[in-house]
N, C-alpha and C positions, 0 to 999 in steps of 0.2 A: 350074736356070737360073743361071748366074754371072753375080756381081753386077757389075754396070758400073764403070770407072774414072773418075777425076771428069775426064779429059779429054774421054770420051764423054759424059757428062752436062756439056758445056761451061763447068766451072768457069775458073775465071780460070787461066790457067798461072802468072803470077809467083807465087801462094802457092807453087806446089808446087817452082817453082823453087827462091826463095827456102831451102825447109828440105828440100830434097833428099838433103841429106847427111845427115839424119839418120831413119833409119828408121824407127824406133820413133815419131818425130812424123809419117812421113809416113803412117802405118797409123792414129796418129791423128787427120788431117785429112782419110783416106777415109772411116774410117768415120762420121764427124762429117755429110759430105756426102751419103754412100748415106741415111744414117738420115733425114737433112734433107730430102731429095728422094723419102724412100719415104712421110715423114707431108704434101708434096703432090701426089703423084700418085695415083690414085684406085685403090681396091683392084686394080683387073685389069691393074696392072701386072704380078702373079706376083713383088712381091719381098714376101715373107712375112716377120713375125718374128724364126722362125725361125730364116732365114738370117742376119738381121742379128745374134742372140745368136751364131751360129756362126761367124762372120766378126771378130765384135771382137774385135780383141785382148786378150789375157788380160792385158798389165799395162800401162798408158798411163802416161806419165812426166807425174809433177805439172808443168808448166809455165805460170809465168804469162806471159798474152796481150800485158803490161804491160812486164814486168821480160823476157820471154823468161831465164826463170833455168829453170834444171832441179833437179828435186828430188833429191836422194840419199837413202842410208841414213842412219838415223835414229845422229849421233854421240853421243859418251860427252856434251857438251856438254845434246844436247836431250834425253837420258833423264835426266840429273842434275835439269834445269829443270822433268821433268817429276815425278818424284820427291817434287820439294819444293813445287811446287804440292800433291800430293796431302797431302804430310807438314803443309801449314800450312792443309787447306783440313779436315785431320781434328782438328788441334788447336782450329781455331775452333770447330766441332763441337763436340768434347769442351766446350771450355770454354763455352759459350752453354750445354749437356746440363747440365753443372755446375750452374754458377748458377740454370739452372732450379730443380734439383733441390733444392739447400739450400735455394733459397724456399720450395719446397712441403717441405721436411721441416721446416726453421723453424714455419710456421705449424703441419704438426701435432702439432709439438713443443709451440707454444703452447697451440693447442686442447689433449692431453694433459694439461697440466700443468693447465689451467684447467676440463678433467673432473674430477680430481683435486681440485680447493679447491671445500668448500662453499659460499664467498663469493665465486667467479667470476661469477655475474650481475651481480652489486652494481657490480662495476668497469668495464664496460664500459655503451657508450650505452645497449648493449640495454634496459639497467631502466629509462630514462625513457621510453622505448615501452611497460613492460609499467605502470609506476604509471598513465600516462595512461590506458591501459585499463581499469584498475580504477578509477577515478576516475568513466572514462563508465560501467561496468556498475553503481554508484551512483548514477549521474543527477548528480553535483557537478560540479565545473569543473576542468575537464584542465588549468588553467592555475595551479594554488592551490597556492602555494609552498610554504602549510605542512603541507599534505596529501602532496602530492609529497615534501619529504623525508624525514617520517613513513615513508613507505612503503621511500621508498631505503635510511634508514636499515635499518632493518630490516631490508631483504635485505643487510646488510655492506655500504655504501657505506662506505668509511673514512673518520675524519673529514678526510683531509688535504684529499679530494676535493670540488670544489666542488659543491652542488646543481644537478642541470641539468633543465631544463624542452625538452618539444619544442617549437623551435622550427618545424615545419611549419605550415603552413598548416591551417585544418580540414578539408581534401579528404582529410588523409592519415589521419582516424579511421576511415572503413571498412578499413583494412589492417592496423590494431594492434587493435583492437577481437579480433579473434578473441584475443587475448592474454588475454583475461578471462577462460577457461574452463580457460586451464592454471596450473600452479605459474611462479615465478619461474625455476626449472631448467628445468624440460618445454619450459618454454616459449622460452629461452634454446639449448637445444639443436636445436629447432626451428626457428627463427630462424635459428641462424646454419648450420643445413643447408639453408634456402632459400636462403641470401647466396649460399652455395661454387654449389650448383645454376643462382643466375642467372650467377655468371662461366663454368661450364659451357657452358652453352646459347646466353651471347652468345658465345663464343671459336667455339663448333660453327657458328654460323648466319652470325657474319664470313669462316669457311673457307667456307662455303658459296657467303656471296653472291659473294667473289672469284674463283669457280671450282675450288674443291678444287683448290688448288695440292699438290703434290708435297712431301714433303721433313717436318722436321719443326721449320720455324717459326714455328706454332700454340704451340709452348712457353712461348714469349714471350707468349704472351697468356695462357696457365694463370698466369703464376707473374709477371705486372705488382705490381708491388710496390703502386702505389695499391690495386688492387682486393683485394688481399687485406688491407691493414690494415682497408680501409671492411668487408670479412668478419669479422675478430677485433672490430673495436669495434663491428658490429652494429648501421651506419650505415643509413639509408633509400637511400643514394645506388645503390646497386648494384641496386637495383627499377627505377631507370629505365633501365639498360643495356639489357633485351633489349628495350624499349619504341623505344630508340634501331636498334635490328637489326632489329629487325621491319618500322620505319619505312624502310629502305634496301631490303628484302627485297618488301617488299609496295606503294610508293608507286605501282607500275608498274601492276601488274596488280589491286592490291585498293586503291582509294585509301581509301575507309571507313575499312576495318580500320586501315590505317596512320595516318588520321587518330586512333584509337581506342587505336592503340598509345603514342601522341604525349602522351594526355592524362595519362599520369601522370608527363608534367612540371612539372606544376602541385603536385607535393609540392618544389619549390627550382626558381619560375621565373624567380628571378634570376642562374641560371648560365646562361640559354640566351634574352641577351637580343636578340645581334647572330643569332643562328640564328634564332630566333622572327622578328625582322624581313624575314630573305631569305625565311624560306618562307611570310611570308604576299604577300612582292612576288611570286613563283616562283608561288603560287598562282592571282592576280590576272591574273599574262601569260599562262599554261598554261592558266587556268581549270579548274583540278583542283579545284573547291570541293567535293568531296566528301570532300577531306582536314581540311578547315575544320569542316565538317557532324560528321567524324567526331571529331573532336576535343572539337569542344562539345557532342556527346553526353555523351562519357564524364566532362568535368567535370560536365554539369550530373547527373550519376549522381550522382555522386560528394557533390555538395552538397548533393541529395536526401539521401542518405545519411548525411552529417552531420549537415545540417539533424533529421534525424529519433532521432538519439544524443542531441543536445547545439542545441536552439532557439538559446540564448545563446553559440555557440560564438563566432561572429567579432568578438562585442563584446568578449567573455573574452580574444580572440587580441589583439584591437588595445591592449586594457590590459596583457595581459603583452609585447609591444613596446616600448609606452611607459616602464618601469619597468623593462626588463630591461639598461637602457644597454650594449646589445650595440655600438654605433659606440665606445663607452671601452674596448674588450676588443683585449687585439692576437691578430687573426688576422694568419695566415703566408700571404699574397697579394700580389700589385703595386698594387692599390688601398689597402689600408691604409700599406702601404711607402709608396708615393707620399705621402701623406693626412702621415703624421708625419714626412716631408723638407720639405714643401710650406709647408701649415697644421693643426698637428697638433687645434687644435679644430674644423676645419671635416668636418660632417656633408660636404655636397655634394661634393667632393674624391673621398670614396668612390662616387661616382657617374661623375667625369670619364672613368677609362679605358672605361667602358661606351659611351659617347657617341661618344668618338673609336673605339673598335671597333666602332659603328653603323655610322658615316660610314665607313669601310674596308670593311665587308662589303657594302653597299649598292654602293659603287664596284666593289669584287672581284663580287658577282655580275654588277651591268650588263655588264662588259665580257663576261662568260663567259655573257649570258641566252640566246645563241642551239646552246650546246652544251653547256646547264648540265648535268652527271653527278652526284647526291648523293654515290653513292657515292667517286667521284675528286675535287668538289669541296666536296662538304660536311667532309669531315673537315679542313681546315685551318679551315675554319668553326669547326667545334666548338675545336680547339684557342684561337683569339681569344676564341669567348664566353667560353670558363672562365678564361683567362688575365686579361683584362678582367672580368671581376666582380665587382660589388660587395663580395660578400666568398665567399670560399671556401674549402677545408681541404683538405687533402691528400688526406683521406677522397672528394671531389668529384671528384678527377682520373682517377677509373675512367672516366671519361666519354669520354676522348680512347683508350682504347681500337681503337674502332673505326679511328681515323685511324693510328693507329700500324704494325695489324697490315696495314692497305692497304700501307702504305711498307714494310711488313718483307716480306711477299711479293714484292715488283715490287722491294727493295733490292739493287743489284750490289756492294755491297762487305761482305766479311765483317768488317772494321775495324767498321763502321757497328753490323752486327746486337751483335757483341761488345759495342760501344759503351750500348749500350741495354739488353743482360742485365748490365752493370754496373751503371749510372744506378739499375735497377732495385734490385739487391743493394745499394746503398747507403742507398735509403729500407730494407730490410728491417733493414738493420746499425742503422739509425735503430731501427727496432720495436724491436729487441731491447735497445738503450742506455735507451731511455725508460719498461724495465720497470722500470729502478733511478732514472732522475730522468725522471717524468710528464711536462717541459716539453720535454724535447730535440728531440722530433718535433719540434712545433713551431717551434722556431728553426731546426732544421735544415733544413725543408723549402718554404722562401722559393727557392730556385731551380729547382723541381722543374718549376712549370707554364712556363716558360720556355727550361727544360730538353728538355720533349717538343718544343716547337714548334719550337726551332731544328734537332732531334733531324730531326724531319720533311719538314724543308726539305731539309735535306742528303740525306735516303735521297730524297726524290723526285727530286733533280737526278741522281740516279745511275742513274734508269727510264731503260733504251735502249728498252721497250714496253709498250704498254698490256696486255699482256696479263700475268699471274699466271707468276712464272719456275717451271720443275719442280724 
């Protein structure tokens, strides 16, 4: 049956008028119309498929509806253009591959060299996890200075190095406790193969929640320069990461568990104090209390569990607080910053940013309660609490992980991503200066938590979609 012309299907004559001289458009405003008119007439009209694949024209001329411009062959101008798009969009590649890279060979440089020295436990956090362990498989007091350095000593703490005591809370005795059963090494090596295994698992389960995006800027989350130095110094902080992922991954459909996942923030709950307030309002409007339930399980485990090491542990805790004039020490955060511009004797000062990041995340969720997303809205969260807190170390900023690689997935500019495998390589260039002077992390890395959050703002303004780019 041949196909009708759109004068017989009574399309308007001034289109066809209009672009009559040109043929190649008018074959393609026929076939535009047969096809239009064959998906509303009902099957037994007899115009098949078929016919319509057979009838199109084999090359329709790009023209816009708009501009009426006609497209041509492609000049020396747009293959140059396209050329160097490819040529600067492989360089950014390379160079983000790069920087990954030397991160992760840096640290197993470090690791290497610190297999290699018998006194490698002694210098890093890890031995104050492992003395408080031996202290509790004693039955004394995980808090006893002079016990504690005895011990440090001993494993090669140097004298340069000051005594350090864990500061956690006694929730975190069931988790070092297993320390007690190995050497200062075994147990050292140990340790820090669980640290590198939670950045693992949290980097795998953030590509997860965001939809197994495409591409490979998961790297950026292997090789964050926070989470791996909290790996070398064999910090607590990187136990709460997949606590934090679990929480994003499971709120929806397993609330318990995610309440249960939550609770081992109670080993540093002063980094998570403007989050802790949205998600108990979040709670309250939602009525998800079984994220509540699951949470105060796993602390009250947990206390149970200490309670059952150490009877006198929280009396022991609140004395080694009081003596330990940790508010005289300079941490590298915006609240002590502030504290010693302000009033450098004032206690409460270290509390201000907290408070004003209350009243901001309170305000930021209300307006967002009726299409609140953790996963899209929580991570500027998380980036305020740690920013705001009372006190925190560079070693804490694995935290903001999650919010980071949300914006690096959905990020449209490779300036950006570059931008942030730098920021990164420069806290590492920090690691590696502060093997010769101890203090330099630390001075150096006052712009760091400032650094992601502005970092963040910027890759989100560049999302043209909600969705994970390929």
């Amino acid at each position: 049956m041949p196909l009708p012309s759109p004068d017989r299907m009574g399309q308007t004559p001034s289109i066809n008028r209009v672009f009559a001289q040109d043929s190649s458009f008018s074959k393609e405003v026929e076939y535009f119309h047969v096809n239009r008119d064959r998906c509303a007439c009902p099957a037994s009209s007899g115009i098949r498929r078929s016919q319509l694949r057979a009838n199109r024209p084999s090359a329709l001329p790009h023209r816009s509806f708009l501009w009426n411009t006609e497209a041509t062959e492609p000049t020396m101008n747009t293959t140059f253009s396209q050329r160097m798009q490819h040529i600067l969009r492989s360089a950014a590649i390379l160079l983000v591959v790069t920087v990954c890279g030397l991160a992760a060979g840096g640290t197993a440089g470090i690791l290497a060299v610190a297999i290699g020295s018998h006194l490698a436990p002694g210098t890093r956090d890890y031995i104050v996890y492992w003395a408080t362990a031996q202290q509790l498989a004693h039955h004394a007091n995980p808090y006893d200075v002079t016990e504690i350095t005895r011990l440090e000593r001993g494993e090669g703490l140097p004298p340069s190095y000051k005594i350090g005591l864990m500061r956690n809370p006694p929730l975190a005795f069931p988790l070092v406790y297993p320390l007690e059963f190995l050497g200062a090494r075994t147990g050292w090596m140990l340790w820090y193969t669980l640290l590198l295994l939670c950045i693992a698992l949290s980097v795998w389960l953030i590509w997860f929640v965001n939809g197994k995006p495409r591409g490979n800027r998961y790297l950026l989350g292997l090789a964050f320069a926070p989470a791996l130095v909290s790996a070398i110094s064999g910090q607590t902080s990187l136990l709460m990461l997949p606590g934090l992922v679990l929480f994003l991954r499971l709120h929806r459909t397993r609330p318990f568990l995610a309440g249960v996942s939550l609770g081992i923030f109670a080993l540093k709950p002063h980094l998570f104090v403007p989050f802790a307030l949205v998600l108990v309002a979040w709670v309250v409007l939602t009525k998800s209390y079984r994220i509540l339930a699951g949470a105060a399980a796993a602390v009250a485990a947990a206390c149970a569990l200490s309670f059952s090491l150490d009877p006198l542990a929280w009396s022991q805790y609140a004395q080694m607080v009081r003596t330990s004039k940790m508010v005289e020490q300079t941490i590298p955060c915006v609240s002590y910053l502030l504290r010693d511009w302000l009033y450098p004797r004032s206690t409460a000062m270290l509390f201000l940013p907290a408070v004003l990041g209350s009243l901001w995340a309170l305000t930021y969720f209300w307006q967002r309660r009726q299409h609140w997303d953790w996963l899209r809205d929580g991570g500027l969260l998380m980036l305020v609490s740690i920013l705001t807190a009372p006190y925190a170390w560079i070693y804490d900023q694995g935290m903001v992980l999650p919010a980071l690689m949300y914006a690096a997935f959905r990020c449209r500019s490779r300036n950006l991503l570059i931008l942030l495998a730098v920021l990164s390589a420069l806290v590492e260039i920090s690691l590696f200066i502060s093997l010769h002077d101890s203090a330099f992390l630390n001075k150096w890395t006052y712009w760091t938590a400032p650094a992601w959050l502005l970092w963040y703002l910027a890759a989100t303004r560049t999302t043209r979609s909600q969705q994970p780019v390929e």
